[in-house]
C-alpha positions in Angstrom: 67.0 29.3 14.4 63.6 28.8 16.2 60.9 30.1 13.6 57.2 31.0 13.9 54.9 28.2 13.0 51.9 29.7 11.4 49.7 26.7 12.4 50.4 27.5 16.0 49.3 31.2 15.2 47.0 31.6 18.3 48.9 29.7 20.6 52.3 31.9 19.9 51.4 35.2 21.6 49.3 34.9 24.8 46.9 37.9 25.7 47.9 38.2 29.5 51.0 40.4 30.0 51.8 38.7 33.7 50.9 35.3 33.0 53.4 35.5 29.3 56.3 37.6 30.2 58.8 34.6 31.2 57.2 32.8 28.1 57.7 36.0 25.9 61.3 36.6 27.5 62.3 33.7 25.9 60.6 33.5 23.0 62.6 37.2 22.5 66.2 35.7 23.2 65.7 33.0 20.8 65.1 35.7 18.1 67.8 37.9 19.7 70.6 34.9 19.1 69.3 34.9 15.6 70.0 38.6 15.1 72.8 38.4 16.8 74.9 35.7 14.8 73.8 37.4 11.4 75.0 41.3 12.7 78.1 40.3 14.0 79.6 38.7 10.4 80.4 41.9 9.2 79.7 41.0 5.6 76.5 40.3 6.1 75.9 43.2 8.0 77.6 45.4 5.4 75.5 44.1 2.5 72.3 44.2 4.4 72.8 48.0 5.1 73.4 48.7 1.2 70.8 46.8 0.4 68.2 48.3 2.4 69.9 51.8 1.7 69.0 50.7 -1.8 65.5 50.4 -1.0 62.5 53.3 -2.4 60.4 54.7 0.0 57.6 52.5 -1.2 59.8 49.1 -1.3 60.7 49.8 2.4 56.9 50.2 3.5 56.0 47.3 1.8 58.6 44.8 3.5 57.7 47.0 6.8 54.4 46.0 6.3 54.7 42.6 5.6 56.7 42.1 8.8 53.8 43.8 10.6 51.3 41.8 8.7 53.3 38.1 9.7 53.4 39.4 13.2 49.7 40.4 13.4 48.6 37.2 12.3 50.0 35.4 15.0 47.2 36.6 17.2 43.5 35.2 17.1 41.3 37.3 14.4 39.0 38.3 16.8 42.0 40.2 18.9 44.2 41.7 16.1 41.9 45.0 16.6 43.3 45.4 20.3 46.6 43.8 19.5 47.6 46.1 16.8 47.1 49.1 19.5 49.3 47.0 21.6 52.2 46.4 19.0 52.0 50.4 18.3 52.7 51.2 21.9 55.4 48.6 22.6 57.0 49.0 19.0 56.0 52.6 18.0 59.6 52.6 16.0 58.0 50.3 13.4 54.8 51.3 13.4 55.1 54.9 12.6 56.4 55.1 8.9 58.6 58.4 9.9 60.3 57.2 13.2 63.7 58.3 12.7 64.9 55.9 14.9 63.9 52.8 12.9 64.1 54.0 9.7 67.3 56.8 9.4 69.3 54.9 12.6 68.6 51.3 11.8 71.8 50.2 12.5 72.4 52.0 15.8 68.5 50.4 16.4 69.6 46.8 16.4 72.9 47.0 17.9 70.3 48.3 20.7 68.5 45.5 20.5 71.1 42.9 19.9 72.6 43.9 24.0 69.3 43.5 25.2 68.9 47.8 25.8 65.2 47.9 24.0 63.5 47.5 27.0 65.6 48.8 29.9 64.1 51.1 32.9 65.5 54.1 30.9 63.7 53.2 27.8 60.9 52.3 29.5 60.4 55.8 31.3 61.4 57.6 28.0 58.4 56.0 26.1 56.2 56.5 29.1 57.3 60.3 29.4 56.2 60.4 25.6 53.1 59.2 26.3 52.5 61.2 29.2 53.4 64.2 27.3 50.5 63.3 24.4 48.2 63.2 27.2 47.8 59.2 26.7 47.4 58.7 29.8 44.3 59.8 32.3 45.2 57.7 34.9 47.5 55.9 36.9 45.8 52.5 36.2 46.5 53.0 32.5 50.1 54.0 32.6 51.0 50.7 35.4 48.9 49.1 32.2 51.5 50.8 30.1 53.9 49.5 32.0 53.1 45.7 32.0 52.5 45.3 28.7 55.7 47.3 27.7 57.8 44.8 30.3 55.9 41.7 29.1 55.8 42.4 25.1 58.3 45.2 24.0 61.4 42.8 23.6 59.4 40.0 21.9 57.7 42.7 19.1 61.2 44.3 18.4 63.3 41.1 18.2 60.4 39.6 15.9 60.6 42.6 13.7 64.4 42.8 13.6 64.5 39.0 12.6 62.2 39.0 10.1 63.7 42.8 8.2 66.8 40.6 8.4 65.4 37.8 6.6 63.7 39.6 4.0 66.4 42.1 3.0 68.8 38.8 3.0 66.4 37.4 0.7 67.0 40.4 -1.5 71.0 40.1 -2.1 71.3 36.3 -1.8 67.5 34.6 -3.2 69.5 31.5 -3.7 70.0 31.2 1.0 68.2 28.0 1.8 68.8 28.9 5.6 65.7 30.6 5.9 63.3 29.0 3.9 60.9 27.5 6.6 60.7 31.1 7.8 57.0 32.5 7.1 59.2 35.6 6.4 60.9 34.0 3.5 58.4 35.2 0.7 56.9 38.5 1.3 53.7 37.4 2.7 52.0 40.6 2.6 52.6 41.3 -1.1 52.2 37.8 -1.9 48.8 37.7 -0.4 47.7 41.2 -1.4 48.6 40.1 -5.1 46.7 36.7 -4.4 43.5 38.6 -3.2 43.9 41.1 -5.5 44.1 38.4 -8.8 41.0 36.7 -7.0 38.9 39.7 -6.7 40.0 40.3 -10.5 38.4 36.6 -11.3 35.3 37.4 -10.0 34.4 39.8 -13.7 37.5 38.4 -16.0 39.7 35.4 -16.8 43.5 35.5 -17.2 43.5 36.1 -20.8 40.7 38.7 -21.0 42.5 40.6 -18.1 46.0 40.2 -20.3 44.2 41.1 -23.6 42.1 44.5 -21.3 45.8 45.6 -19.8 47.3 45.9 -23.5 44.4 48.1 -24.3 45.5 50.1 -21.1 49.1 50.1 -22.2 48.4 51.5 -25.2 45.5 54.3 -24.2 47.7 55.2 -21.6 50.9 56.1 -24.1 48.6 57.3 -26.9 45.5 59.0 -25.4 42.3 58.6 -28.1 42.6 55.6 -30.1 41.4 52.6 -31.7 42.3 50.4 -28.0 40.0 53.3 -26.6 36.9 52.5 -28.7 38.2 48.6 -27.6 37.8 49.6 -24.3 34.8 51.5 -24.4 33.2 48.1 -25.8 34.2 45.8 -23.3 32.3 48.5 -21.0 29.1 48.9 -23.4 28.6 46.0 -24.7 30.5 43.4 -22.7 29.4 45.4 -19.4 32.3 44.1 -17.5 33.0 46.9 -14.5 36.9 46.5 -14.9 36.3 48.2 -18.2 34.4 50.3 -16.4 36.0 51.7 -13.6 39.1 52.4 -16.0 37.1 54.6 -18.5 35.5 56.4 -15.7 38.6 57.7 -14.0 39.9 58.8 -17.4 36.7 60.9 -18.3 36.6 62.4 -14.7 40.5 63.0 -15.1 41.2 63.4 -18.9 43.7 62.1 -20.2 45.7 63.6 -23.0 43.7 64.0 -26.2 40.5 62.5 -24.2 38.6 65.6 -23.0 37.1 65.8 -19.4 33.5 64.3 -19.6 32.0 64.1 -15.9 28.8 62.6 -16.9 30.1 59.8 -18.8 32.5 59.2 -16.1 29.8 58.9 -13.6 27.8 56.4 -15.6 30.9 54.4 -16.4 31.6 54.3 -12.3 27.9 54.2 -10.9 27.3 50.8 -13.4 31.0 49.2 -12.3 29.9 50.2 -8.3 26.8 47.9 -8.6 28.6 45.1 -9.9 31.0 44.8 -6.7 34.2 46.1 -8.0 36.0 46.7 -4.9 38.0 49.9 -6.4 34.7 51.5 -8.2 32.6 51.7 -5.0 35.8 53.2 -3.3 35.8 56.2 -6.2 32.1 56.1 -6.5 31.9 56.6 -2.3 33.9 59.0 -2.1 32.1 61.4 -5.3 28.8 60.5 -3.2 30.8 62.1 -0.5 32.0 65.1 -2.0 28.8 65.6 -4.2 31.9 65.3 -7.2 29.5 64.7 -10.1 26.5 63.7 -8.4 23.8 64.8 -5.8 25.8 63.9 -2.2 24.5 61.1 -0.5 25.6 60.1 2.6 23.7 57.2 3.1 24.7 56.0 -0.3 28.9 56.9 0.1 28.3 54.7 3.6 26.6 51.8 1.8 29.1 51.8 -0.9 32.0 52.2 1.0 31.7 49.3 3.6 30.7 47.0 0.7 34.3 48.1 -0.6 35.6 47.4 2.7 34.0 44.4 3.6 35.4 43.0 0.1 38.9 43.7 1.6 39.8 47.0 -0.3 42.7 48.5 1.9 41.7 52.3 0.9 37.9 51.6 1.4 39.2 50.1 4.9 40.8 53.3 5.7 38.2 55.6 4.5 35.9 53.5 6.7 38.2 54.3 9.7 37.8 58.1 8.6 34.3 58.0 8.5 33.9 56.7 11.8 36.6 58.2 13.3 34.9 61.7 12.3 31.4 60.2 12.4 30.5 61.4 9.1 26.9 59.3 8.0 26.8 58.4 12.1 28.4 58.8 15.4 31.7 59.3 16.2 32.8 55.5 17.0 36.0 55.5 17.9 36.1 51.0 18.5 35.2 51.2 14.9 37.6 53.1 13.4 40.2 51.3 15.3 39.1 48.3 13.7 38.9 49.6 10.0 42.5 51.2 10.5 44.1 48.2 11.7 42.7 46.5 8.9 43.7 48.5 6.8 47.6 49.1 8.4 47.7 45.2 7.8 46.0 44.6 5.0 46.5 41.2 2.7 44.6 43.1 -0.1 47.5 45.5 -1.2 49.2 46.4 -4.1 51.8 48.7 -5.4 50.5 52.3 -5.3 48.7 52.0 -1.9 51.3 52.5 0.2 50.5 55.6 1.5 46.9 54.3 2.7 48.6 52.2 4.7 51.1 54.8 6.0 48.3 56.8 6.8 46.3 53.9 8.4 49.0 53.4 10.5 49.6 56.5 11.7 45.8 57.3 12.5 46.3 53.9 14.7 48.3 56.4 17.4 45.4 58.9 16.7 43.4 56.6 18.7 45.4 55.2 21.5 44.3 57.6 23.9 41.6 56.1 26.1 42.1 52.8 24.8 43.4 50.6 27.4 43.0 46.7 28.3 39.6 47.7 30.2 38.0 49.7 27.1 38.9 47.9 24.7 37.6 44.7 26.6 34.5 46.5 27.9 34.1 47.8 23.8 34.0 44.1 22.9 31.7 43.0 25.5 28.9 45.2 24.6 29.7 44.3 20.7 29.2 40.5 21.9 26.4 41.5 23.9 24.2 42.8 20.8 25.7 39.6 19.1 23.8 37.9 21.7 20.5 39.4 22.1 20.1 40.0 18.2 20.8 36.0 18.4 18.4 35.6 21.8 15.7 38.1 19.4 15.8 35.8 16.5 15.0 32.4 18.6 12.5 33.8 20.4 10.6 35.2 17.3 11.2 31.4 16.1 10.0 29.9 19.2 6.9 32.1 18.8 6.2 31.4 15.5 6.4 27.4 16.5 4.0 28.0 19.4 1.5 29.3 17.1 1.9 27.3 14.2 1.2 24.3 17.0 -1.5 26.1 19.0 -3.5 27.0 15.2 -2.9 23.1 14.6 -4.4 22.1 17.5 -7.4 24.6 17.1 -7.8 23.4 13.7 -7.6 20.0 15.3 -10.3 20.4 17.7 -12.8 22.3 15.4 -12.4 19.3 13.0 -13.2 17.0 16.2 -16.1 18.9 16.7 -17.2 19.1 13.1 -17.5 15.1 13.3 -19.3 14.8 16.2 -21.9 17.3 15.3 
């Protein structure tokens, strides 16, 4: 089997539907064989359907996700925003988390996909007929756009996806399989990166054994309410100041929490000091009270603020929110480029764990919200400008430091002469 090398990541999918399709077309049937010798052995194929039938909710988003995640990272960084509209119209089966046809018909799906019927004329017009029924389309130029793309990228996207769910549910009933193991798909790279950005975000306030000592405290609050491990907690936030400590007794006085009584102020003070520290989670919460006026004044400018500094440290619910805020244009204009970048960030997110799932479902699905209007044109137009302001912000700043050198040099020079002058007199 032919795998992805993730050192060739931007040299794997190329941007031009025309110019790639007989590249992609082959790229598709070497993941197609793939598929095809593994859902033929009818053992395999019998244990991979329990499996996944075994599979919560959330464990089948997460290895959907980290599919998504390997694939989107085969593109540069500066195009996953406009690729990840691109992979949601070719492959909206796996990108929409309640596609029946992906997730309830799976095995009718890639039998589909193992004769080569994903991307036939009558699929073709039954996705475009979709699309035109949403109103997607306002003109012809972007449904022949529609059309390309679907012809050049559909079978490659699906066959990907189908190879890699079939890798990582395999890993699932046989972890000992050495078959796969140069396969980027082999360990779930999504959760294992989330959990490796996650445990590095962590670092930044504790080490390994304070964070192992704090979630015993947790452990033991969380089973028994108020207790000593409370007043433990409540001085690694006092006295230590550490904003873990923080954010944890601040969602248990805005909550309660068995015997612990509902205290709004304390929890506000416990979130607004954990916020300013950084912690990625806190200034999420503490956004979105500035938002609601939830214990404090509202504050737009403040819930903006607060909120891209939890996006920008890689937060996938900060992300989203982000999306939301743009999307709506709450604290600024509607900017719908924007929130097509926050969402895709946060629909393929490395900064995930367990319990987040549905931000990412919703992420994901807001991704189709936006797909009207943005075709190749917009989207390259949309980063144009955005390169544009790069490049006069850039153009602003060397011209004020060109003028500064002029008249550092002409003041010298002044100062030069005056001296001259001084002499001679």
């Amino acid at each position: 089997m032919q795998v992805v090398d993730p050192i060739a990541q931007n040299h794997f999918i190329q941007s031009n539907p025309t110019r790639s399709k007989n590249a992609n077309f082959q790229k598709a049937e070497v993941f197609r064989q793939s598929i095809i010798s593994r859902w033929n052995d009818p053992n395999f194929r019998d244990k991979f359907l329990s499996t996944l039938e075994s599979f919560s909710p959330q464990k089948r988003l997460l290895t959907i996700s980290s599919i998504l995640s390997n694939i989107i990272q085969l593109f540069p960084e500066s195009e996953r925003s406009f690729w990840t509209v691109i992979l949601a119209v070719c492959a909206p089966e796996v990108m929409k988390s309640d596609d029946p046809r992906f997730n309830t018909n799976i095995s009718e799906f890639i039998s589909m996909v193992c004769c080569s019927k994903e991307n036939n004329p009558d699929e073709c017009r039954r996705m475009l007929t979709e699309y035109f029924k949403v109103g997607k389309f306002k003109n012809k130029n972007q449904s022949v756009f529609f059309k390309e793309t679907m012809e050049s990228y559909r079978s490659l996207f699906l066959t990907m996806t189908i190879s890699l769910l079939l890798d990582q549910v395999e890993m699932s009933f046989n972890p000992d399989s050495n078959i796969h193991r140069d396969n980027p798909a082999f360990e779930p790279l999504y959760m294992r990166k989330g959990m490796d950005t996650f445990h590095e975000h962590l670092k930044r306030f504790a080490s390994d054994e304070w964070l192992q000592n704090f979630y015993e405290l947790m452990n033991a609050v969380n089973e028994k309410g108020h207790c000593e491990e409370l007043n433990s907690i409540m001085h690694l936030a006092d006295v230590e100041n550490n904003p873990i400590a923080q954010h944890y007794l601040s969602r248990i006085f805005f909550d309660g929490y068995k015997d612990i009584s509902i205290n709004t102020k304390k929890g506000m003070a416990y979130l607004k000091k954990s916020s300013k520290q950084g912690y990625a989670l806190a200034q999420d919460d503490y956004a979105m009270k500035l938002l609601e006026g939830n214990g404090v004044k509202k504050n737009i400018r403040a819930y903006k603020k607060y909120l891209k500094r939890g996006a920008q440290s890689g937060y996938v619910k900060s992300q989203y929110h982000l999306g939301v805020s743009y999307a709506k244009g709450i604290g600024s204009s509607i900017n719908h480029f924007k929130a097509l970048k926050w969402f895709s960030l946060a629909a393929n997110n490395t900064y995930f764990s367990i319990g987040e799932e549905e931000t990412v479902m919703l992420a994901r699905n807001n991704l189709h919200l936006l797909q009207e209007g943005f075709d190749e044109p917009t989207l390259r137009a949309a980063a144009h400008r955005a390169s544009s302001k790069r490049t006069n912000k850039i153009m602003g700043i060397v011209l004020n430091v060109l003028i500064l050198i002029i008249s550092v040099l002409t003041i010298t020079v002044i100062i030069g002469l005056l001296s001259t002058v001084f002499l001679l007199v």
